[in-house]
C-alpha positions as CSV (number, residue, x, y, z in Angstrom):
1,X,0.0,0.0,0.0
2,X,1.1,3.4,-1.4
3,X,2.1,5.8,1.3
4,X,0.0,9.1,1.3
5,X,1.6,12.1,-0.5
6,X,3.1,14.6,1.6
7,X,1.9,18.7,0.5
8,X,3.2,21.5,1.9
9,X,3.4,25.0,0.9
10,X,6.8,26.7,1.0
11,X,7.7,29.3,3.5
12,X,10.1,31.5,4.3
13,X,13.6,29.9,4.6
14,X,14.4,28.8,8.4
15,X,18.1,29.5,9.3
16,X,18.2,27.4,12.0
17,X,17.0,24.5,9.7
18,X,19.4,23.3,7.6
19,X,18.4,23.8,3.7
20,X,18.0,19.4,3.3
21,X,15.8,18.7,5.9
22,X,12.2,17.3,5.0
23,X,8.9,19.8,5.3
24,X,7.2,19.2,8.3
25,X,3.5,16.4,7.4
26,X,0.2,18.8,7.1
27,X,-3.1,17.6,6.3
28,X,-4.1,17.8,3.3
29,X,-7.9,17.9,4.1
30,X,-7.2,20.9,6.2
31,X,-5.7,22.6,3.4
32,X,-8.9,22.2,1.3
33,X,-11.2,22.9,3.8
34,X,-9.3,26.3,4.4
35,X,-9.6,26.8,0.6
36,X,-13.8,25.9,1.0
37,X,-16.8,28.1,1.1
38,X,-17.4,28.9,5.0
39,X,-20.7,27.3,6.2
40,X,-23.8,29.4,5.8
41,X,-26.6,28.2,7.6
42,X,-29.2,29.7,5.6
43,X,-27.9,27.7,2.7
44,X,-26.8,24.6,4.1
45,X,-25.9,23.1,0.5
46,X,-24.1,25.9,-0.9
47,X,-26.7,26.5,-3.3
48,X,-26.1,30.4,-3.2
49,X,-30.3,30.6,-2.1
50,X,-31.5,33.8,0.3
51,X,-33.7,33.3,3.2
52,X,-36.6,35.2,1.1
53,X,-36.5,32.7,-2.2
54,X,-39.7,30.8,-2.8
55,X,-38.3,27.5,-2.9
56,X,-35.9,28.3,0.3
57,X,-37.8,25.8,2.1
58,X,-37.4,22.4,1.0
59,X,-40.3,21.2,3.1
60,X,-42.4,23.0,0.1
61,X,-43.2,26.4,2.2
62,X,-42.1,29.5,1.1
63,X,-39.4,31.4,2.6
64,X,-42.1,34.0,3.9
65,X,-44.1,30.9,5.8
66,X,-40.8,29.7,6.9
67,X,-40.0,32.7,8.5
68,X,-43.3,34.0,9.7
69,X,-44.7,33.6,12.9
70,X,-47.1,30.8,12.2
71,X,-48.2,27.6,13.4
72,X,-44.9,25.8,11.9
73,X,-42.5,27.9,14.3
74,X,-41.1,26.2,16.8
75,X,-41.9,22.7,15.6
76,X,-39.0,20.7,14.7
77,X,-38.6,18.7,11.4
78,X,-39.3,15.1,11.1
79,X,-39.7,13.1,8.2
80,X,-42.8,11.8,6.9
81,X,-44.6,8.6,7.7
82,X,-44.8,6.6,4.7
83,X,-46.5,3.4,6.4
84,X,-49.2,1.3,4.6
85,X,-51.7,1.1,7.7
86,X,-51.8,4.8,8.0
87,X,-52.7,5.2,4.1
88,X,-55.5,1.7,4.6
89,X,-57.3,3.5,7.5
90,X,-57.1,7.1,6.3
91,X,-58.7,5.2,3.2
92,X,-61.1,3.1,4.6
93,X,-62.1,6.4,6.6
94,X,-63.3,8.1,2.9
95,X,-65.7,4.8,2.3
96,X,-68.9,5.9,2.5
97,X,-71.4,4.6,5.7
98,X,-73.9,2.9,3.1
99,X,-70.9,1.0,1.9
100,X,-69.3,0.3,4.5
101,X,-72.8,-1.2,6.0
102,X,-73.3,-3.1,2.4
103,X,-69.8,-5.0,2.9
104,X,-70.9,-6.4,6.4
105,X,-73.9,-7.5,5.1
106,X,-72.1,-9.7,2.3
107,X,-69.8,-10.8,5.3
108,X,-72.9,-12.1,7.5
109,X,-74.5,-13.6,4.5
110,X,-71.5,-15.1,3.3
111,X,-71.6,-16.6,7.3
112,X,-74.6,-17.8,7.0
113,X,-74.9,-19.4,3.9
114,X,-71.8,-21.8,5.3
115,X,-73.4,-22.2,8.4
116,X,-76.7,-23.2,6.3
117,X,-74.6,-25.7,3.9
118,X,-72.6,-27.2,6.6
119,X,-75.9,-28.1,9.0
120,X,-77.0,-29.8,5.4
121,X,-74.2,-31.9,5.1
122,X,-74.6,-33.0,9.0
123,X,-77.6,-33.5,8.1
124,X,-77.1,-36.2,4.8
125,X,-74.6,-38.0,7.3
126,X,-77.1,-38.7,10.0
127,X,-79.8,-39.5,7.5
128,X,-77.7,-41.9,5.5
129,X,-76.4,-43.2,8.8
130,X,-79.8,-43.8,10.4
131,X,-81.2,-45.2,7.0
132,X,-78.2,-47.5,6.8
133,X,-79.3,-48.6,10.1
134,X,-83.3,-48.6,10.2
135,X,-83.5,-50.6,6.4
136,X,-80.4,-53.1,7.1
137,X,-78.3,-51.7,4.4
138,X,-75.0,-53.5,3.9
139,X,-74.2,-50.1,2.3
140,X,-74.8,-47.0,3.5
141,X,-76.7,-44.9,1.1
142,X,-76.2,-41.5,-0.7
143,X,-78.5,-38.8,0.8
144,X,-78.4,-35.2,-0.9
145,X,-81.0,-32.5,0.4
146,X,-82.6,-29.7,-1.9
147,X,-83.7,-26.5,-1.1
148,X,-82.3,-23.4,0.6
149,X,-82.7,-22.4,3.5
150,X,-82.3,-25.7,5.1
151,X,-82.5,-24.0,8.7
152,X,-86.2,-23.1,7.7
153,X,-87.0,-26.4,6.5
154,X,-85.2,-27.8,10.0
155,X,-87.4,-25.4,12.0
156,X,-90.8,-26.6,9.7
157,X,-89.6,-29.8,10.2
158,X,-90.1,-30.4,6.5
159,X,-88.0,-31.1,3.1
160,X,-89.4,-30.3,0.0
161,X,-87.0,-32.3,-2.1
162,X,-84.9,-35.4,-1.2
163,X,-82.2,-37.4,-3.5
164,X,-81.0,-41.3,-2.2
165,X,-78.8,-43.5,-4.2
166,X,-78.6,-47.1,-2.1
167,X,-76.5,-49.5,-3.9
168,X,-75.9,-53.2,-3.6
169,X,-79.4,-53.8,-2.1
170,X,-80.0,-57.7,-1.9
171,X,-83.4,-58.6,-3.6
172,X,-83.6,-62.9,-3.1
173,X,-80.5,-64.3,-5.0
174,X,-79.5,-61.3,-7.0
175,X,-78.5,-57.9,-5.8
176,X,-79.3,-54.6,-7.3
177,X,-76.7,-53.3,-8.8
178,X,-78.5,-49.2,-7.9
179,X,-81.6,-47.8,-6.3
180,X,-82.4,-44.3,-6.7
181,X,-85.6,-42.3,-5.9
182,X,-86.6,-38.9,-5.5
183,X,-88.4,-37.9,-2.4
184,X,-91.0,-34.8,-2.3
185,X,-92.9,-33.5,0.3
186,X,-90.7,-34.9,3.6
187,X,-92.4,-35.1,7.3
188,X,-89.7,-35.0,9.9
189,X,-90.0,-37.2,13.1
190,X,-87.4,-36.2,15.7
191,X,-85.3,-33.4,15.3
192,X,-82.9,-32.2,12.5
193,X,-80.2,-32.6,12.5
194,X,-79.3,-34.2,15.5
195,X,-82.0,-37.1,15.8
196,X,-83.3,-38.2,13.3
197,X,-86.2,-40.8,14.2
198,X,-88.1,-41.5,10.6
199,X,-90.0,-39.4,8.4
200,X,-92.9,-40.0,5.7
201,X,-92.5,-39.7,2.0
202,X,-95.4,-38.2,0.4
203,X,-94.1,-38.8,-3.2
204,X,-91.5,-40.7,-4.0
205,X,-90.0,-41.2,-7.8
206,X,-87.4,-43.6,-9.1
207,X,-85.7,-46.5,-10.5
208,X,-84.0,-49.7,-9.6
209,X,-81.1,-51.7,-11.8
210,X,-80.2,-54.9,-12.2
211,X,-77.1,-55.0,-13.7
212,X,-75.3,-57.8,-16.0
213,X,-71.8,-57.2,-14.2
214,X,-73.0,-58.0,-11.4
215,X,-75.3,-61.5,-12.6
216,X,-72.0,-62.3,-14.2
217,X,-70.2,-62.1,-10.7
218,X,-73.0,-63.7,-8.8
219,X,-73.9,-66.6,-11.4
220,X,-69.9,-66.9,-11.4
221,X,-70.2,-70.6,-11.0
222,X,-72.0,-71.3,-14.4
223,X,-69.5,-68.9,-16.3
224,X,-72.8,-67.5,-18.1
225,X,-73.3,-64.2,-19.4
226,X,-75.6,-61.9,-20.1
227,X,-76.6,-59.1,-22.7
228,X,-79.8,-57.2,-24.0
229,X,-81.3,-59.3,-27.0
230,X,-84.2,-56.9,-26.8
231,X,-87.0,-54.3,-25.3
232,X,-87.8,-57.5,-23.1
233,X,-85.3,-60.2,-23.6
234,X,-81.7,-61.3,-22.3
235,X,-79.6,-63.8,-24.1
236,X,-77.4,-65.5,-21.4
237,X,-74.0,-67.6,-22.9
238,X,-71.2,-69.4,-21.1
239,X,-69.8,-72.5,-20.5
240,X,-71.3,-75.0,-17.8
241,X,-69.2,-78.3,-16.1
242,X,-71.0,-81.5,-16.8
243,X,-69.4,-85.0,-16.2
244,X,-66.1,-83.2,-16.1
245,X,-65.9,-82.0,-19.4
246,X,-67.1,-77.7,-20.2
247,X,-70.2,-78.0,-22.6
248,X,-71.3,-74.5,-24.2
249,X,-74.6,-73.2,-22.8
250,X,-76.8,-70.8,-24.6
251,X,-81.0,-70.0,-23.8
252,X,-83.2,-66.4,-24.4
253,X,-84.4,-65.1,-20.7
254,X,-88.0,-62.9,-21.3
255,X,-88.3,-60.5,-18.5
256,X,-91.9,-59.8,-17.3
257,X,-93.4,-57.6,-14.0
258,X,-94.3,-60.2,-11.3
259,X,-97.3,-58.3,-9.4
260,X,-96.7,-54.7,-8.4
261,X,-92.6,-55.7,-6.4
262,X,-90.8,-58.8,-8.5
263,X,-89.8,-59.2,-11.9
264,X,-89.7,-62.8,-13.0
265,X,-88.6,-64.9,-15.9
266,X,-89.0,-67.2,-18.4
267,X,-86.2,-69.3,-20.2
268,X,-86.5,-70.4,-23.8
269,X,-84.1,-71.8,-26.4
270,X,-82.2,-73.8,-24.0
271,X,-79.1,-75.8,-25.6
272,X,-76.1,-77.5,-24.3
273,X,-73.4,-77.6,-27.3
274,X,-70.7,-80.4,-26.4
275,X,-68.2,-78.7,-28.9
276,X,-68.2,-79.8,-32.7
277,X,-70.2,-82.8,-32.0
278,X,-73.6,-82.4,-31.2
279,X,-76.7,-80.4,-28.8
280,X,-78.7,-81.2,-26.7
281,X,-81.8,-79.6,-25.8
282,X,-83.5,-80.2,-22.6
283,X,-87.0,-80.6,-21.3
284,X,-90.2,-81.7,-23.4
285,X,-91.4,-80.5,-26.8
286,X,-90.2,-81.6,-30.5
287,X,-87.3,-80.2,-30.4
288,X,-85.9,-81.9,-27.2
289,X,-83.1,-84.6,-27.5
290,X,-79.4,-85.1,-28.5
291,X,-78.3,-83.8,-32.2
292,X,-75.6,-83.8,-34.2
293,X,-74.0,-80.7,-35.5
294,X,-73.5,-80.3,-39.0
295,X,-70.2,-80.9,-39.2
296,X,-70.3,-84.3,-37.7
297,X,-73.2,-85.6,-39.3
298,X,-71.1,-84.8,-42.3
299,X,-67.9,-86.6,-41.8
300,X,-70.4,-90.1,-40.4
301,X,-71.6,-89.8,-44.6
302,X,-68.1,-90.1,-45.4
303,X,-66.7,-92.7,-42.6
304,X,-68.1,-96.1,-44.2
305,X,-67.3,-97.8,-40.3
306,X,-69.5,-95.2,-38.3
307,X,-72.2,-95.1,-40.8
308,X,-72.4,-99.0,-40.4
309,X,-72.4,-98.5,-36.3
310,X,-74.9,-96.5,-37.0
311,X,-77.7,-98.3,-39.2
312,X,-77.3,-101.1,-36.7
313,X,-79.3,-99.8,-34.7
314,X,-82.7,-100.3,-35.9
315,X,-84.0,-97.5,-34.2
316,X,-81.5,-95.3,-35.6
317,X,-81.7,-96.6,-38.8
318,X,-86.1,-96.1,-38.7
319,X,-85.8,-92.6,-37.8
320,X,-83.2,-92.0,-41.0
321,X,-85.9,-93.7,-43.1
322,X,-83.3,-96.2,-44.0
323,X,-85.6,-99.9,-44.4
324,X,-84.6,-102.5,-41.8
325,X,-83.7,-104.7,-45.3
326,X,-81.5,-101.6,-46.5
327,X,-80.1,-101.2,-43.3
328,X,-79.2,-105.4,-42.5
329,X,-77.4,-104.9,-46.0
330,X,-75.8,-102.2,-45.2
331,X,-73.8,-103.3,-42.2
332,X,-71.7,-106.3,-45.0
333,X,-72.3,-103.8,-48.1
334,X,-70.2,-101.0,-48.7
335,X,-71.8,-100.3,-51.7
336,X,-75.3,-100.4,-50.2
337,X,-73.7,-97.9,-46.7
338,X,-72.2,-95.7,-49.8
339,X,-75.9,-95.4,-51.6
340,X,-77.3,-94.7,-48.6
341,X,-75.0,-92.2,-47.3
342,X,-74.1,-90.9,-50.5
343,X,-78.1,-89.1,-50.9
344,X,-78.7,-85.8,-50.8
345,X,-81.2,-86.4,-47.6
346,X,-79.0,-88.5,-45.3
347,X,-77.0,-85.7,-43.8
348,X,-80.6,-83.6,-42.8
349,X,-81.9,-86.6,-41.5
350,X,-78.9,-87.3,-39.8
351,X,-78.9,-84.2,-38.1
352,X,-82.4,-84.1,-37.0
353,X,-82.5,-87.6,-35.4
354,X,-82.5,-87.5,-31.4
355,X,-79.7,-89.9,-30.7
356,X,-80.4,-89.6,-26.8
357,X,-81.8,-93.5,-26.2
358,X,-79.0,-94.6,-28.6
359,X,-76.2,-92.6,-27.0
360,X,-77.5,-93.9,-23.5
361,X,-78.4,-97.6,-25.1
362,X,-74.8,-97.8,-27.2
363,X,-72.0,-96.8,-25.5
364,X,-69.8,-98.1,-28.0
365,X,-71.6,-96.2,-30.9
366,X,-71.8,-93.0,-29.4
367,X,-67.9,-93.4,-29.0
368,X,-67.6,-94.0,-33.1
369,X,-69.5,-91.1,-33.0
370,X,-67.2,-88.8,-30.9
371,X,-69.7,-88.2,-28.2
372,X,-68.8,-89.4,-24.2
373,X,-70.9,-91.6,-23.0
374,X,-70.4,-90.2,-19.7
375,X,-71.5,-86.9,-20.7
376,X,-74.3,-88.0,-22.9
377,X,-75.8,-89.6,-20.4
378,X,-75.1,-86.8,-18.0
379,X,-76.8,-84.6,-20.6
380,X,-79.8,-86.4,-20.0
381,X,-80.4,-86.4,-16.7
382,X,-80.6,-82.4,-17.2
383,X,-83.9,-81.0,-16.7
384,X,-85.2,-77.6,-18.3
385,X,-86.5,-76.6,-14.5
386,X,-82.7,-77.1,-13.5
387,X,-81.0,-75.5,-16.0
388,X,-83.9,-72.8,-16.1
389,X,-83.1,-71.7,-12.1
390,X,-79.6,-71.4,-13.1
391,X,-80.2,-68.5,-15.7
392,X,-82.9,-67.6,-12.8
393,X,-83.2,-63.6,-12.9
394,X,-86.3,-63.1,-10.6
395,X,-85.8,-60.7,-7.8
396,X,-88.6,-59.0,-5.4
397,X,-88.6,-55.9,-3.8
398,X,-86.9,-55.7,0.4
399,X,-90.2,-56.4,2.2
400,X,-89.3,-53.3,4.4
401,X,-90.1,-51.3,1.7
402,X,-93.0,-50.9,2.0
403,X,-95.5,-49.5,-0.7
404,X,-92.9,-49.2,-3.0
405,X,-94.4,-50.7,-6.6
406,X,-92.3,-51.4,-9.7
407,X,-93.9,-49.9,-12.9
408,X,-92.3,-49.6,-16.9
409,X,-90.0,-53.0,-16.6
410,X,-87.2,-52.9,-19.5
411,X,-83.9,-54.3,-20.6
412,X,-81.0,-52.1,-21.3
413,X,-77.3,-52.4,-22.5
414,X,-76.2,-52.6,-18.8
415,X,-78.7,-54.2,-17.6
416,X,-82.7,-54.7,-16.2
417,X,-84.1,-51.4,-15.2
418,X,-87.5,-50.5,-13.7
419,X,-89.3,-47.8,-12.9
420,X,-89.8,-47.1,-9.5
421,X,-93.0,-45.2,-7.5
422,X,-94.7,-45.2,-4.0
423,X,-96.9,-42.6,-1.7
424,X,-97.3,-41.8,2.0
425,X,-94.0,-44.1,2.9
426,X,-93.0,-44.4,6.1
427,X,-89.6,-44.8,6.9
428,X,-88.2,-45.5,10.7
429,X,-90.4,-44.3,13.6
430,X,-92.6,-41.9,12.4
431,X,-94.8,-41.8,15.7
């Protein structure tokens, strides 16, 4: 670091110092001060301004207020206060009382209204809790309650407009997939929102659903299926276990209104397809019994040794229209098996002879024929009434809801819906 520089000023020669000695040290900050301005008071910046200028006074007075004998003598300077609060209250000082009396008002209401919502929603949790309770639900169900005020409708002790949504409600061996109704017109028994005892329903709108996911997950064990076929009808398809081997299983459900609370149904077209082989159709009627499939009664015509198997049996061989002479030649005559195979109406008649007595009666034949015995005969112990209550879709309405009735019954893409309506329904202790 640089030394500072040493100034001086010469003076008159010393004789007692000798000519080589060094100046004596002087600051040089003294020396410019000495070469300064003196201080004026009156212009404390060296401005060159007189007491008497206008802009003397940097407080924005004029030099005549700043000298006068006014108010401002004697009081000493201090700067400004620049806060924010001061500026917010000298403001909100300027609103206007109307205003100011307008904002509270939006504050209270704006108090109230979330006072009124949350007592609603206390309210939707007790109800769904008590009607959870009171109608056995596994489920608790989805309460929403209309109208505004509720407080006055509390007071009254009467809703005009209630929304439920129950789901999974049992109904015999299915479950209702969604039940959902519109209340009008509520009577509260007890006191809202704290206890809630009951309350009649003086009109009550809605619909159930019975849905095809969940008959597919309750009729799990069959493997079946279900889908709209029509305004009315359900086809049901799957795959059911007999004698150990998975035959294919296909029938029509029709959907009707059982009284004023059930829907029941019928079951038509009933097969059971043992893959590539043959059907068999259950129950009485002319289309009952065991049939071959097209393809099979095709490659028989072609197989000289089944076709022989077969016209042995002269009861086989009757239904075909084959003559018992014709058909005792047959079984040493390939010529005669290839006649009678070889016309145009053996495979038809093939296919629409019941081979149920023969399957059961020939073991060994329906084995040439590619059909189990095991499962043909397992086949035939299958009744329509027990296959029917497997594709059973039949439900009735929770006796504890009471005057409830079921009304406009139809099938849709997810499933059974019905229309839903009731009056003066009670529900819980209602005295």
């Amino acid at each position: 670091m640089r030394s500072p520089t040493r100034i001086s000023t010469p003076g008159p020669p010393n004789p007692q110092t000798p000519h080589n000695d060094p100046a004596p040290y002087s600051n040089p900050y003294d020396e410019l001060a000495v070469q300064a301005d003196p201080y004026d008071p009156d212009d404390p910046l060296g401005l060159g301004l007189k007491p008497d200028d206008d802009d003397a006074d940097l407080g924005g007075r004029s030099g005549k207020d700043a000298h006068s004998g006014s108010a401002h003598d004697g009081e000493p300077w201090s700067a400004p206060n620049h806060r924010r609060s001061g500026r917010a209250r000298g403001r909100f000082k300027a609103v206007p009382l109307t205003a100011k009396l307008l904002i509270g008002l939006l504050a209270l209401a704006m108090l109230l209204v979330l006072g009124d919502r949350w007592a609603v929603m206390y309210a939707e949790r007790k109800a769904e809790v008590t009607l959870q309770k009171k109608l056995k639900l596994a489920t608790a169900p989805n309460v929403t309650i209309h109208g505004f005020p509720f407080v006055t409708q509390v007071l009254d002790k009467h809703l005009d407009e209630v929304d439920v949504a129950v789901p999974d409600v049992a109904a015999d061996r299915v479950s209702l997939a969604e039940v959902s109704a519109q209340a009008r017109d509520i009577r509260i028994h007890g006191d809202l929102p704290s206890s809630l005892n009951g309350a009649i329903v003086t009109e009550m709108k809605g619909n159930v659903l019975l849905a095809f996911e969940d008959l597919n997950r309750e009729l799990g064990a069959s493997q079946v299926r279900f889908r709209a076929l029509g305004p009315s009808s359900v086809r049901a398809d799957g795959k059911l276990p007999v004698a150990g081997q998975q035959v294919g299983l296909h029938a029509t459900a029709h959907i009707r209104r059982k009284g004023d609370r059930g829907i029941s149904t019928s079951v038509t077209d009933m097969r059971l397809d043992i893959p590539g082989i043959a059907t068999y159709r259950p129950g009485p009627g002319p289309h009952a019994g065991l049939f071959l499939h097209r393809k099979a009664a095709r490659q028989i015509s072609d197989d000289s040794e089944k076709a022989q198997a077969l016209l042995s049996v002269p009861s086989v061989a009757r239904k075909l229209g084959v003559p018992p002479a014709d058909a005792g030649q047959a079984r040493h005559d390939d010529r005669e098996v290839h006649r009678i195979t070889g016309s145009p109406r053996f495979v038809p008649a093939l296919m629409g002879t019941d081979l149920v007595n023969a399957a059961n009666d020939h073991p060994q034949l329906a084995k040439k024929l590619g059909i189990d015995p095991t499962v043909a005969a397992a086949l035939t112990r299958m009744k329509l009434p027990e296959l029917s209550d497997k594709l059973e879709l039949s439900f009735q309405l929770p006796k504890k809801a009471k005057g409830i009735k079921l009304r406009n019954i139809g099938v849709e893409p997810d499933g059974i819906r019905a229309d839903l309506t009731g009056s003066e329904l009670s529900f819980g202790k209602t005295r």
